[in-house]
One Martini backbone bead per residue (centre of mass of N, CA, C, O) as a GRO file, in nm:
protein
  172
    1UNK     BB    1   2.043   9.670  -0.085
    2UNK     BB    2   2.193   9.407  -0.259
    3UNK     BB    3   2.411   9.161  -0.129
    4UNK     BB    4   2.742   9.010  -0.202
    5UNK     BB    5   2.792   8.886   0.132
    6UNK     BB    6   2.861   8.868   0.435
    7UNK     BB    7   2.709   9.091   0.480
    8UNK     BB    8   2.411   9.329   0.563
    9UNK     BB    9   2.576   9.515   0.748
   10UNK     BB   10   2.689   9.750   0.912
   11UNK     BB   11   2.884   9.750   1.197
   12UNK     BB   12   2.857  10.037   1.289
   13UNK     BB   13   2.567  10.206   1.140
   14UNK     BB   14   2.356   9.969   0.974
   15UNK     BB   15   2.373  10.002   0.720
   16UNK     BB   16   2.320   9.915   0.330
   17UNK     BB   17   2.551  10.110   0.268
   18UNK     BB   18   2.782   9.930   0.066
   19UNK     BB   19   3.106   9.788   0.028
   20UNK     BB   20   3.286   9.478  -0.098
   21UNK     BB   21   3.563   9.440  -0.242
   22UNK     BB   22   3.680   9.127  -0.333
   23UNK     BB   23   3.654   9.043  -0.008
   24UNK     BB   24   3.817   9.289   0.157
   25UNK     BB   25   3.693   9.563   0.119
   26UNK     BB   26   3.519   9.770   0.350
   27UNK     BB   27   3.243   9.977   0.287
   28UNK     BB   28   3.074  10.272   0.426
   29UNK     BB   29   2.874  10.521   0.261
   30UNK     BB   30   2.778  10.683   0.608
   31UNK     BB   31   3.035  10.654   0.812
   32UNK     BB   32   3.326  10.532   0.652
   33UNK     BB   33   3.377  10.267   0.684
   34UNK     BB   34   3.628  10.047   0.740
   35UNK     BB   35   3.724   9.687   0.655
   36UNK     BB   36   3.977   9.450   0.621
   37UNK     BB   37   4.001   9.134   0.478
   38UNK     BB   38   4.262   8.988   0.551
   39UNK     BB   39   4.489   8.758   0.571
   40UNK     BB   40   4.573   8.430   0.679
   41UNK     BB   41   4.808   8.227   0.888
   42UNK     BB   42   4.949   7.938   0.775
   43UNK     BB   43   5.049   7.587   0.889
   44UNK     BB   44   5.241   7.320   0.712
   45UNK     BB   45   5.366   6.967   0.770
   46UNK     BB   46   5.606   6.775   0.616
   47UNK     BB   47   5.604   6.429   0.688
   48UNK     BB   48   5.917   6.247   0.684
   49UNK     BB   49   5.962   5.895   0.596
   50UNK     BB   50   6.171   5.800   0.386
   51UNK     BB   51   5.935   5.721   0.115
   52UNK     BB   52   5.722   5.891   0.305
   53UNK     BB   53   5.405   6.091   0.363
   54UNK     BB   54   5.200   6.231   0.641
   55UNK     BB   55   4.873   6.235   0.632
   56UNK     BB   56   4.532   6.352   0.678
   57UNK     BB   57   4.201   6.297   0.779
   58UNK     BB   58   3.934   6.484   0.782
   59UNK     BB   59   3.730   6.566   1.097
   60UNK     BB   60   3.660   6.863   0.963
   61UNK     BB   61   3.527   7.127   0.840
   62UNK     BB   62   3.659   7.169   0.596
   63UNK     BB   63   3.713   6.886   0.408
   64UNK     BB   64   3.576   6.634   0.486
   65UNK     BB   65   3.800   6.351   0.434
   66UNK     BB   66   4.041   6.473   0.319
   67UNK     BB   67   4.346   6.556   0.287
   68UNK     BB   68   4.605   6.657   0.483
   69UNK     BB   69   4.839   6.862   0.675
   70UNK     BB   70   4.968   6.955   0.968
   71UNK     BB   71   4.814   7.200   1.106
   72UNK     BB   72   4.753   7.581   1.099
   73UNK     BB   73   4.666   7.874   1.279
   74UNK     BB   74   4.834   8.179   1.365
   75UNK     BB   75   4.877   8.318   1.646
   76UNK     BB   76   4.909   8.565   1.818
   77UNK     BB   77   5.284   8.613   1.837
   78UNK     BB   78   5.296   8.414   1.642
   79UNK     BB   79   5.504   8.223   1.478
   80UNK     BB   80   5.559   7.996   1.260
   81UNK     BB   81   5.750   7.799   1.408
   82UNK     BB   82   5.545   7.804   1.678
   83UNK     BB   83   5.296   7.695   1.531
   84UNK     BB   84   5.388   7.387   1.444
   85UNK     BB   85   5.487   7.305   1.726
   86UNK     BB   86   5.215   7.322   1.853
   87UNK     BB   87   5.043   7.151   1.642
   88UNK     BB   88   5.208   6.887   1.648
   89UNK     BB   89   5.116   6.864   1.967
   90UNK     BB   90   4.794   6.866   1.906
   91UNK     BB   91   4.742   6.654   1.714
   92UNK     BB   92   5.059   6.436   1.747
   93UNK     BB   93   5.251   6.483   2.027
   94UNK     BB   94   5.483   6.625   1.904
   95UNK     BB   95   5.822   6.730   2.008
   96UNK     BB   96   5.972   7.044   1.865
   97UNK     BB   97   6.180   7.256   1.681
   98UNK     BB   98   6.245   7.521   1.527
   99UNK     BB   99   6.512   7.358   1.446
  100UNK     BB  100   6.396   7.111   1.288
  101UNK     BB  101   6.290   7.268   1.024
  102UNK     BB  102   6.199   7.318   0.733
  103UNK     BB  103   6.169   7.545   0.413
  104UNK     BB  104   5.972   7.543   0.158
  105UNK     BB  105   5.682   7.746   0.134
  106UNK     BB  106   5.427   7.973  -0.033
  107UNK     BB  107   5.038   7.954  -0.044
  108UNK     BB  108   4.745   8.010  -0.137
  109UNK     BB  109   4.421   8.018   0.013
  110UNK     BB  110   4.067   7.886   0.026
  111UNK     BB  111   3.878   7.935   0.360
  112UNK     BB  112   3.578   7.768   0.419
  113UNK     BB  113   3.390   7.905   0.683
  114UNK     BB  114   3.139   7.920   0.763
  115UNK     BB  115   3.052   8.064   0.456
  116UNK     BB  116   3.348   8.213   0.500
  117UNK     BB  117   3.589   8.379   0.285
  118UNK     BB  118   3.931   8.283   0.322
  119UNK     BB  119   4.249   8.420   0.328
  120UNK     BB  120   4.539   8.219   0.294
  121UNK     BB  121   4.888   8.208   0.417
  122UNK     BB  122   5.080   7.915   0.338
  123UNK     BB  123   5.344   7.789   0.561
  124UNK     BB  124   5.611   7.528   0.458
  125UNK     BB  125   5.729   7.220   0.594
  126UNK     BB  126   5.986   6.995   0.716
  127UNK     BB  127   5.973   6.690   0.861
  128UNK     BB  128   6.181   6.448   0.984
  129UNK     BB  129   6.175   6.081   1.072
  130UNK     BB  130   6.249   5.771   1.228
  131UNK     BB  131   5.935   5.731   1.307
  132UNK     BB  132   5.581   5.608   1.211
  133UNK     BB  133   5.493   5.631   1.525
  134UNK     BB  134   5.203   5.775   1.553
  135UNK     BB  135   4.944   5.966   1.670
  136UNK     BB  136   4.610   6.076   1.738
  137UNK     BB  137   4.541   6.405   1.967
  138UNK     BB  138   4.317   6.470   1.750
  139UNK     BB  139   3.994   6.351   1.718
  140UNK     BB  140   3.866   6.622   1.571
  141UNK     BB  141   4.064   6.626   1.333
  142UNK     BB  142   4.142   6.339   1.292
  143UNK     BB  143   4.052   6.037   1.171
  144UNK     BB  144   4.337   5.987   0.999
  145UNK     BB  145   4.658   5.806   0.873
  146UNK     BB  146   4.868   5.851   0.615
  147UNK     BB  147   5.140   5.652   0.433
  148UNK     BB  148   5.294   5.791   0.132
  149UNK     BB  149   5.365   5.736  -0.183
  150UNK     BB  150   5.413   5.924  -0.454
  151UNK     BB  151   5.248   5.727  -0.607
  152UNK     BB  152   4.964   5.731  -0.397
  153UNK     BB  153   4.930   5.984  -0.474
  154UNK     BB  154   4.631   6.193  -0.462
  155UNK     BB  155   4.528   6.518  -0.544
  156UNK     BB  156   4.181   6.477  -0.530
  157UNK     BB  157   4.226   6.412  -0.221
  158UNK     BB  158   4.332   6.722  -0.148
  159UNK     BB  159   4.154   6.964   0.006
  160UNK     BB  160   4.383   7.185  -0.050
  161UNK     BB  161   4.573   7.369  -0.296
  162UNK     BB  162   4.803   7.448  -0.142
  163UNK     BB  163   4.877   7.134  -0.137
  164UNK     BB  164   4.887   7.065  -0.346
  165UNK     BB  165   5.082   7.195  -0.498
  166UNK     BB  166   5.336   7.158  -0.307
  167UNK     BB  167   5.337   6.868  -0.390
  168UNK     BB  168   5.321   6.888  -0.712
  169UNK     BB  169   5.631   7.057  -0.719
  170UNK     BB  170   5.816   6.903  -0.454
  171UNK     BB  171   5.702   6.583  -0.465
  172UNK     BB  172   5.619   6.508  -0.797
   0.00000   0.00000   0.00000
């Protein structure tokens, strides 16, 4: 039987009789194996200076040049706030604490890695700060920053959904 999966068979006890409805939940009707593919969390931070918010342009697919926000995925035992502090050291060499940031909402996201579509619930902070002097301390996966303002914004140059949304409820 073809299947329009990421599967080809059942990992417990490699059937081809299997359903995967809506890429979340994997049944295989010979084993009885269940399998959800449940969403990820992820977050992104907008950092604001003055009246500009500052992009990253990924050097990594997905959305290779496209412009994003600092963030990832939250890790095991990692809640929001302890995941953005880390992303924020990790990527722009930033130190700061979770009660630094501000909570600004959270929204659906569709990432697809090698292949594989993952749906992800993006959790939204902002933190402000005094001066734009940053620098890229991931630049496998940071191209570029840029310091944009509202005018500057182009949506279709924002690599996933849930940020332009944000940006352009919250933002323009």
């Amino acid at each position: 039987m073809k299947h329009n999966s990421i599967f080809n068979f059942c990992p417990n006890c490699k059937s081809v009789d299997f359903s995967f409805d809506n890429n979340f939940k994997f049944y295989c009707h010979s084993c009885n194996f269940v399998l959800y593919h449940n969403i990820a969390a992820a977050v992104a931070v907008i950092i604001k200076h003055e009246d500009k918010i500052l992009f990253t342009v990924r050097n990594i697919d997905p959305d290779k040049g496209k412009w994003d926000l600092p963030g990832g995925f939250i890790d095991p035992d990692e809640n929001a706030e302890q995941a953005a502090c880390r992303e924020l050291k990790e990527e722009l060499g930033i130190n700061l604490l979770p009660s630094d940031l501000k909570y600004i909402a959270t929204s659906p996201n569709n990432y697809l890695y090698k292949n594989v579509p993952y749906k992800t619930l993006d959790v939204f902070f902002e933190y402000e700060i005094s001066s734009n002097e940053i620098n890229i301390a991931a630049e496998d996966e940071i191209k570029d920053l840029l310091w944009l303002t509202k005018k500057q914004i182009q949506l279709n140059k924002i690599g996933f959904v849930s940020i332009q949304k944000i940006i352009q409820n919250y933002y323009l």
